[in-house]
Residue frames relative to the residue before (quaternion, step in Angstrom):
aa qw qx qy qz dx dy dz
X 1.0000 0.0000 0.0000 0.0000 0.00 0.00 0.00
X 0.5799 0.5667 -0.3890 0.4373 3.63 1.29 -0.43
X 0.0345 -0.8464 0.5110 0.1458 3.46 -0.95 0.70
X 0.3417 -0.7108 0.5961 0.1507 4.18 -0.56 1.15
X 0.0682 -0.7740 0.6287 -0.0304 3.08 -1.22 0.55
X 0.0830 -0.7771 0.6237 -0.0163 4.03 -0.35 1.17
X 0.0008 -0.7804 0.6250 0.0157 3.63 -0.39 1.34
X 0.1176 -0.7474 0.6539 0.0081 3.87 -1.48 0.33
X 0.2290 -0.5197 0.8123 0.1323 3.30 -1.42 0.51
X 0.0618 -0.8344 0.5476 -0.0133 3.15 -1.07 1.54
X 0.3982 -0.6309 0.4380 0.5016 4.27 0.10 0.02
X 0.5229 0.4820 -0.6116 0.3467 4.17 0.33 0.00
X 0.3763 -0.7049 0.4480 0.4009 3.28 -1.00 -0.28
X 0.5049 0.6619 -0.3426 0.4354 3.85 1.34 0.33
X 0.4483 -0.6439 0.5447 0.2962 3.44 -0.83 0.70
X 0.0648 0.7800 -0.6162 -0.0881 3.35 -1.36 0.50
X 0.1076 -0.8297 0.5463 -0.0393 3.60 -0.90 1.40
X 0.0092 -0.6548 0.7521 0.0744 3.64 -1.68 0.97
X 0.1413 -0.5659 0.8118 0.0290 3.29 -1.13 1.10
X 0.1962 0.5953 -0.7640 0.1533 3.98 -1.19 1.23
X 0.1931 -0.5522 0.8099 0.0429 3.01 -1.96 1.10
X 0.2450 -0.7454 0.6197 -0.0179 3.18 -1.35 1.35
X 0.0707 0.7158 -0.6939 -0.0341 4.20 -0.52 0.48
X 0.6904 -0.2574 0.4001 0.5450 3.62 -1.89 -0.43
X 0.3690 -0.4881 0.7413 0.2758 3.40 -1.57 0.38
X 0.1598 0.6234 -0.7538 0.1329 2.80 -2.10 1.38
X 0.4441 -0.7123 0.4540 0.2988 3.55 -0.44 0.93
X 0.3896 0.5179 -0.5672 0.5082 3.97 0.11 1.11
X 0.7802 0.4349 0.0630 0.4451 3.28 -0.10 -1.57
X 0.5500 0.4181 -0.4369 0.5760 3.48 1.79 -0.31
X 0.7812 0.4710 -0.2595 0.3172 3.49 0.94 -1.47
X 0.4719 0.6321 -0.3101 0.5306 3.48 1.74 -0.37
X 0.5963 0.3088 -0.4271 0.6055 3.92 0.67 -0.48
X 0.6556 0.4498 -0.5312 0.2927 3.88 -0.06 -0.90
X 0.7402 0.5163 -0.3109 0.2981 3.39 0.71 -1.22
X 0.6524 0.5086 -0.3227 0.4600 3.37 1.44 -1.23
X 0.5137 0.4904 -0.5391 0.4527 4.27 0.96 -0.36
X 0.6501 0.4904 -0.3890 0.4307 4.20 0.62 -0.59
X 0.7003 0.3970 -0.3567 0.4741 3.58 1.12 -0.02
X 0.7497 0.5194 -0.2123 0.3509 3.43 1.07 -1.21
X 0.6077 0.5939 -0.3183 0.4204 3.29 1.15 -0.96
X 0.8078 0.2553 -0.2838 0.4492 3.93 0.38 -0.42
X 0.4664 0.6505 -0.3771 0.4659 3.31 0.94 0.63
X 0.5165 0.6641 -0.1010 0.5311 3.07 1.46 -1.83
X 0.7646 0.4096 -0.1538 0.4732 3.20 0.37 -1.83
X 0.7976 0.3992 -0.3182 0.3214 3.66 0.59 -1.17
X 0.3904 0.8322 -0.2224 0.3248 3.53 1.83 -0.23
X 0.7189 0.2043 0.1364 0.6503 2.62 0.36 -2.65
X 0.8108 0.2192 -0.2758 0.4675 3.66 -0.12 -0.37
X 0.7187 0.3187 -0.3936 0.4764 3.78 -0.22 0.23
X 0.7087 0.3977 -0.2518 0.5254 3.89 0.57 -0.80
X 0.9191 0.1357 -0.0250 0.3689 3.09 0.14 -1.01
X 0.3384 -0.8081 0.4042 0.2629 3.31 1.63 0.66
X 0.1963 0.7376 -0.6360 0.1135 4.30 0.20 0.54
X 0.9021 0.1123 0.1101 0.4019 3.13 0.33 -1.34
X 0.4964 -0.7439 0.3444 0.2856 4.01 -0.99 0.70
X 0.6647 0.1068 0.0751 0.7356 2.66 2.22 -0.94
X 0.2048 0.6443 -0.6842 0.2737 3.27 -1.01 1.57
X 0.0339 0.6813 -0.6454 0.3438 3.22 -1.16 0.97
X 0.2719 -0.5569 0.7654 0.1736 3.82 -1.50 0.61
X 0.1619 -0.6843 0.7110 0.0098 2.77 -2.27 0.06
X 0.0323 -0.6731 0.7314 0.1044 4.10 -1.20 0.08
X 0.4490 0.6744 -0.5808 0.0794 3.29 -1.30 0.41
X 0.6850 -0.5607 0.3643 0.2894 3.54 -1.02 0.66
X 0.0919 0.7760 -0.6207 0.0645 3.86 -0.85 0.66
X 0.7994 -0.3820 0.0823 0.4565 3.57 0.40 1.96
X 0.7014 -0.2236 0.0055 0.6768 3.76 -0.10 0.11
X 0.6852 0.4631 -0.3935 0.4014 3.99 0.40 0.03
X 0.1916 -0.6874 0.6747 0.1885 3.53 -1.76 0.30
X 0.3205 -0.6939 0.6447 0.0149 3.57 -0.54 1.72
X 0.1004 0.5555 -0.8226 0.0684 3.84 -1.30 1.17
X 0.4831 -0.7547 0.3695 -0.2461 2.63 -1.60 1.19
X 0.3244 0.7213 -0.6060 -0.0845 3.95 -0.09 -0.19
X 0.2337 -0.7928 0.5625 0.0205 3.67 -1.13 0.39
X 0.0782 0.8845 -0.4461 0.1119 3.61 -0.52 0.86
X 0.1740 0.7762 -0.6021 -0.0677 3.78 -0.62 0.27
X 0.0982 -0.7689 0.6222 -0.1100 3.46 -0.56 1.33
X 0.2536 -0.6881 0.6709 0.1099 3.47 -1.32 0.99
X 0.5218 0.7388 -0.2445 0.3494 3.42 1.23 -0.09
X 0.7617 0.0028 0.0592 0.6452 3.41 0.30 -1.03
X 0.7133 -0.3984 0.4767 0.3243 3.63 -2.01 0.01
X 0.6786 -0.3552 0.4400 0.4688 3.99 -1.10 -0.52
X 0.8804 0.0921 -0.1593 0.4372 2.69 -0.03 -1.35
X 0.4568 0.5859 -0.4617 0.4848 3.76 0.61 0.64
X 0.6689 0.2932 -0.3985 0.5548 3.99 0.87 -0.44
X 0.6052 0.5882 -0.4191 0.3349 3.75 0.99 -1.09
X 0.7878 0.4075 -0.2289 0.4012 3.62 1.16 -0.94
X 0.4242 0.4638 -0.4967 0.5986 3.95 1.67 0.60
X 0.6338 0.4124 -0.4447 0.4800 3.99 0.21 -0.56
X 0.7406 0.4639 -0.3791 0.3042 3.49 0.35 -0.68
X 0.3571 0.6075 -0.4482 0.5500 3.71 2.27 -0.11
X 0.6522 0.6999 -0.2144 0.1970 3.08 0.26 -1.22
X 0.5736 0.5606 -0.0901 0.5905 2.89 1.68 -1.74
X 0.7807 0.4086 -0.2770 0.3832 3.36 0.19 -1.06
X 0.5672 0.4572 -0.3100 0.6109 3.79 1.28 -0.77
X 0.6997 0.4060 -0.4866 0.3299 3.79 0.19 -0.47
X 0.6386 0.5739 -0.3302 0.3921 3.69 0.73 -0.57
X 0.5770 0.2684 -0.5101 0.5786 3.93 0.86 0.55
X 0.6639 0.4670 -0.3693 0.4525 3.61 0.71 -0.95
X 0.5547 0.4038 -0.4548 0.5679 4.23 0.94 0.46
X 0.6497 0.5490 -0.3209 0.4165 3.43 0.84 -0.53
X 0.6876 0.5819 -0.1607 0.4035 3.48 1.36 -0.86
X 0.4397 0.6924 -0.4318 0.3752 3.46 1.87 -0.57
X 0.5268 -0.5302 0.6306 0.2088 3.32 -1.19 1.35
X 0.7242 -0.4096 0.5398 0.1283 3.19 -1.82 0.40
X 0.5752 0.5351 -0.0866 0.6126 3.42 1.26 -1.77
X 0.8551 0.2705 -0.2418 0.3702 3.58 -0.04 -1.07
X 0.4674 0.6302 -0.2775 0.5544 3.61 1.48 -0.21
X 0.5227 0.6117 -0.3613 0.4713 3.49 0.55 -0.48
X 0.7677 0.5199 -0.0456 0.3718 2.70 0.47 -2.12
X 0.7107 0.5122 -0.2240 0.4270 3.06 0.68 -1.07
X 0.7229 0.4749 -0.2030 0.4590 3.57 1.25 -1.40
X 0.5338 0.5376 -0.3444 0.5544 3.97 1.91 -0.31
X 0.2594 0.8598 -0.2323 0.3735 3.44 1.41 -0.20
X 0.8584 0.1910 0.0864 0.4681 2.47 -0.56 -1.98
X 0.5750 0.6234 -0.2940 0.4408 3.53 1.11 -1.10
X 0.6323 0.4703 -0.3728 0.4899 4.02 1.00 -0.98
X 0.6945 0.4126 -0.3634 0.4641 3.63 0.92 -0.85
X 0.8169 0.1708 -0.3880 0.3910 3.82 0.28 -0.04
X 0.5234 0.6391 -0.3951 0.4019 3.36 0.77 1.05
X 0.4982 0.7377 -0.2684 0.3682 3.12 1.32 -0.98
X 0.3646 -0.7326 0.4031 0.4098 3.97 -0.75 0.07
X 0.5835 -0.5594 0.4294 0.4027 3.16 -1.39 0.31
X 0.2846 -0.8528 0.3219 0.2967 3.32 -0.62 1.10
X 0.6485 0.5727 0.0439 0.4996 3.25 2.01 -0.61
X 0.3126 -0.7169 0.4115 0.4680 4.16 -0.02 0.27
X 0.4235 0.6391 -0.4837 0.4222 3.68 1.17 -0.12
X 0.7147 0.4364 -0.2832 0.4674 3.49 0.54 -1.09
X 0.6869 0.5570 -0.2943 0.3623 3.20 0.14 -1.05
X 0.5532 0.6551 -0.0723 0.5095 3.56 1.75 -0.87
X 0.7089 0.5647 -0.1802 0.3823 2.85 1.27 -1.11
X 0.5844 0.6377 -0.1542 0.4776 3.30 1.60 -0.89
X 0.7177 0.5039 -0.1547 0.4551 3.38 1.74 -0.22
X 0.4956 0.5637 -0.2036 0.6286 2.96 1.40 -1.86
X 0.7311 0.4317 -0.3583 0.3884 4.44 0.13 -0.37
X 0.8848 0.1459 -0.2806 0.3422 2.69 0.72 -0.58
X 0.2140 0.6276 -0.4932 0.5631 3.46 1.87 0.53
X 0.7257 0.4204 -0.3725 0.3973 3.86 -0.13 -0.69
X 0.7161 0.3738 -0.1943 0.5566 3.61 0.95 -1.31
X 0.4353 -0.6830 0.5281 0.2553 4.13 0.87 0.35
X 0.2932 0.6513 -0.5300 0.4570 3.51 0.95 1.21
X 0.0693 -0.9152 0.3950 0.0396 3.51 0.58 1.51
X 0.7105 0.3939 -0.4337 0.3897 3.51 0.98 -0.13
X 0.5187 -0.7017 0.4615 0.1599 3.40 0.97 0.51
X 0.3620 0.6452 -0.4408 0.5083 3.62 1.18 1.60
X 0.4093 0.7200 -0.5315 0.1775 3.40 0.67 -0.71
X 0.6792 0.4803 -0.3051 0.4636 3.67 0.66 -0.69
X 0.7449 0.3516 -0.3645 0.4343 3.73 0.60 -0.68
X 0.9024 -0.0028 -0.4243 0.0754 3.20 0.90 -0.12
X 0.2247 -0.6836 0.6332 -0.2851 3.10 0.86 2.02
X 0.7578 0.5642 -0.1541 0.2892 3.19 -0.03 -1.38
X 0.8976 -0.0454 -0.2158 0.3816 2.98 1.29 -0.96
X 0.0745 -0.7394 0.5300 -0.4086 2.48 1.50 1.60
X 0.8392 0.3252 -0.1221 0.4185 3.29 -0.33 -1.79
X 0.5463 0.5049 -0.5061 0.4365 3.77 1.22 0.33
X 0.6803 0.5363 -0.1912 0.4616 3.40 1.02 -0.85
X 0.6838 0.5536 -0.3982 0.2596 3.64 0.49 -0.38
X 0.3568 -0.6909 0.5943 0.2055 3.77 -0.91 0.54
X 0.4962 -0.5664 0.5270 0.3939 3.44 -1.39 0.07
X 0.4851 0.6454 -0.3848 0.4473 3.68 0.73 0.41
X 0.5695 0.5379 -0.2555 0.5666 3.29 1.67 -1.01
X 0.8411 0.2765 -0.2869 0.3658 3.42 0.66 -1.06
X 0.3565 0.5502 -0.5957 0.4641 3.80 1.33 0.04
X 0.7469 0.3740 -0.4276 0.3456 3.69 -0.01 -1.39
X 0.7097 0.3240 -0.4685 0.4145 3.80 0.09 -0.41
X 0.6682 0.4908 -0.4140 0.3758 3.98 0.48 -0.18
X 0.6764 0.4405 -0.4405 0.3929 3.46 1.37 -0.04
X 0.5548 0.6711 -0.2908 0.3966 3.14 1.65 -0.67
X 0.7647 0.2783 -0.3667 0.4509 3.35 0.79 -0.56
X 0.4706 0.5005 -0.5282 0.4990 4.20 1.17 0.44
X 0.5388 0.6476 -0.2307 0.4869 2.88 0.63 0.04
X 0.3834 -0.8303 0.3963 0.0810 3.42 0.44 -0.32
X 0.8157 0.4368 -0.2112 0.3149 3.59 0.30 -1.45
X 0.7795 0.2726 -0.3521 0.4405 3.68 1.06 -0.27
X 0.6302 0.4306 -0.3897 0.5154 3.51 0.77 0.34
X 0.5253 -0.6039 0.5686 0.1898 3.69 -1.81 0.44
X 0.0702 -0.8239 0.5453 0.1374 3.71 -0.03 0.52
X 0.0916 -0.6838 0.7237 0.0168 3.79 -1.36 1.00
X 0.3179 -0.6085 0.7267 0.0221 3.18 -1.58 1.44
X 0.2088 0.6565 -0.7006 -0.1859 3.57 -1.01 0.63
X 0.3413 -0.7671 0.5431 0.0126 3.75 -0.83 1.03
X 0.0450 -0.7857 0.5927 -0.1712 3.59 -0.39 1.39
X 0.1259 0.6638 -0.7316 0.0911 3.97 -0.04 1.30
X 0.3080 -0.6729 0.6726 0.0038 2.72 -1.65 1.42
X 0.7017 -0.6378 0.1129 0.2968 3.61 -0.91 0.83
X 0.4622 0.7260 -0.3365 0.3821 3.07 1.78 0.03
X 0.6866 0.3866 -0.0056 0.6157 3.33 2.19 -0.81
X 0.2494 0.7510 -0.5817 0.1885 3.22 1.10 0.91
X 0.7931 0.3812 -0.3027 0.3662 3.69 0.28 -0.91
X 0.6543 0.6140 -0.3645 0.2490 3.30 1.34 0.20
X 0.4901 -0.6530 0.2812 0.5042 4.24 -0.43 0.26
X 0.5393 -0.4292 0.6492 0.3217 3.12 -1.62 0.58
X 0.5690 -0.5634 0.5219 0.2939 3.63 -1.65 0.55
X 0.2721 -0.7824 0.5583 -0.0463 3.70 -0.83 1.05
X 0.1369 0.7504 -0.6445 0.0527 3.66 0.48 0.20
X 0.8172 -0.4513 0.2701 0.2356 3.06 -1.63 0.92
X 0.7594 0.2442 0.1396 0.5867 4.30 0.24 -0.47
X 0.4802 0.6934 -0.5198 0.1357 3.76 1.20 0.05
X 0.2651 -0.6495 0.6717 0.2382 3.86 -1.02 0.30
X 0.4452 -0.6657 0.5983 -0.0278 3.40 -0.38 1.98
X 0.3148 -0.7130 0.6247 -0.0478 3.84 -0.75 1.23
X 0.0635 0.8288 -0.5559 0.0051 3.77 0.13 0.69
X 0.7252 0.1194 -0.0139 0.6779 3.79 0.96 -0.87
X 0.4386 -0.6793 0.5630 0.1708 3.37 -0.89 1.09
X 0.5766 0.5875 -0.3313 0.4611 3.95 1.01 -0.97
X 0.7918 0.5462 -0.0989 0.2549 3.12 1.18 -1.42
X 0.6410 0.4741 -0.1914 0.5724 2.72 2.12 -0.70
X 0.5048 0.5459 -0.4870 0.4583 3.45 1.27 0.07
X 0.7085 0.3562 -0.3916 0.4667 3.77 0.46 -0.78
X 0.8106 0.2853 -0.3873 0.3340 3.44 0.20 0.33
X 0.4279 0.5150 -0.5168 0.5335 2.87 1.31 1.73
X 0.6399 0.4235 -0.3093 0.5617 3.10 0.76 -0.42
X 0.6125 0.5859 -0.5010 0.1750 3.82 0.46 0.35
């Protein structure tokens, strides 16, 4: 429920925004974010970047960051201020959550055979193949499975799984939310995003030791 915020004056002249919400990692809720980024991300995209031209690059995400699972939106827009693109995505949000509710049965399938071809597929390269280690060697995941069971995670999930993790994280209360905020000079006089209770990040060193107390 706590929400950090890291703000910057940067020398591009585009804004750049990550709105991530972070809970315990559990493989459900991993395969539910993978499946919901195959639903959200061309929507997102056909929204804010094709209609309404905000941003060059926008796009959600789920993925894992040591004992945590990090979803995501992401944006750079020469268009509008922070908190002016943060508050069209947040339309967005609200319309996407009947139009997640609306996924056919048929298109879910699809979507969930997807994702499954991409983390199944071989590695085509020793880099890849590497890659499946070096993660979880990095995240002290010693038996070196994380991928199978992802896998069958993402065999097992319903679309019921992924409404419940997409309301949970509009919601708010079981996940941590981090703003990082990037106003480029084209947006100097405009406001940085302010959400109700933020805890402002001034020194990154600093905020690590007072996690670790």
């Amino acid at each position: 429920g706590k929400i950090y915020s890291w703000q910057e004056d940067v020398d591009m002249t585009d804004i750049g925004l990550i709105d991530a919400y972070l809970a315990p990692r559990n493989d459900l809720d991993l395969a539910a974010a993978r499946v919901l980024s195959q639903i959200i991300r061309p929507a997102l995209f056909k929204q804010i970047r094709t209609e309404e031209q905000l941003g060059y690059a926008v796009g959600f995400f789920g993925q894992t960051f040591r004992e945590q699972m990090l979803v995501a939106y992401y944006i750079q827009s020469p268009a509008k201020g922070l908190a002016e693109v943060d508050e069209r995505i947040a339309l967005f949000r609200k319309g996407f959550t009947k139009q997640l509710a609306a996924v056919s049965a048929e298109e879910f399938a699809t979507t969930k055979n997807s994702v499954l071809i991409t983390l199944t597929q071989p590695s085509k390269n020793l880099s890849e193949e590497m890659d499946t280690f070096t993660g979880d060697w990095r995240d002290q995941q010693w038996q070196f499975d994380s991928r199978e069971r992802l896998i069958a995670a993402v065999e097992k999930v319903t679309l019921d799984n992924v409404l419940n993790l997409h309301n949970r994280i509009e919601e708010g209360k079981d996940f941590g939310q981090v703003l990082i905020q990037m106003r480029g000079t084209k947006f100097a006089d405009k406001a940085f995003i302010e959400p109700k209770g933020t805890i402002k990040i001034t020194d990154i060193d600093s905020f690590h030791q007072q996690l670790g107390q």
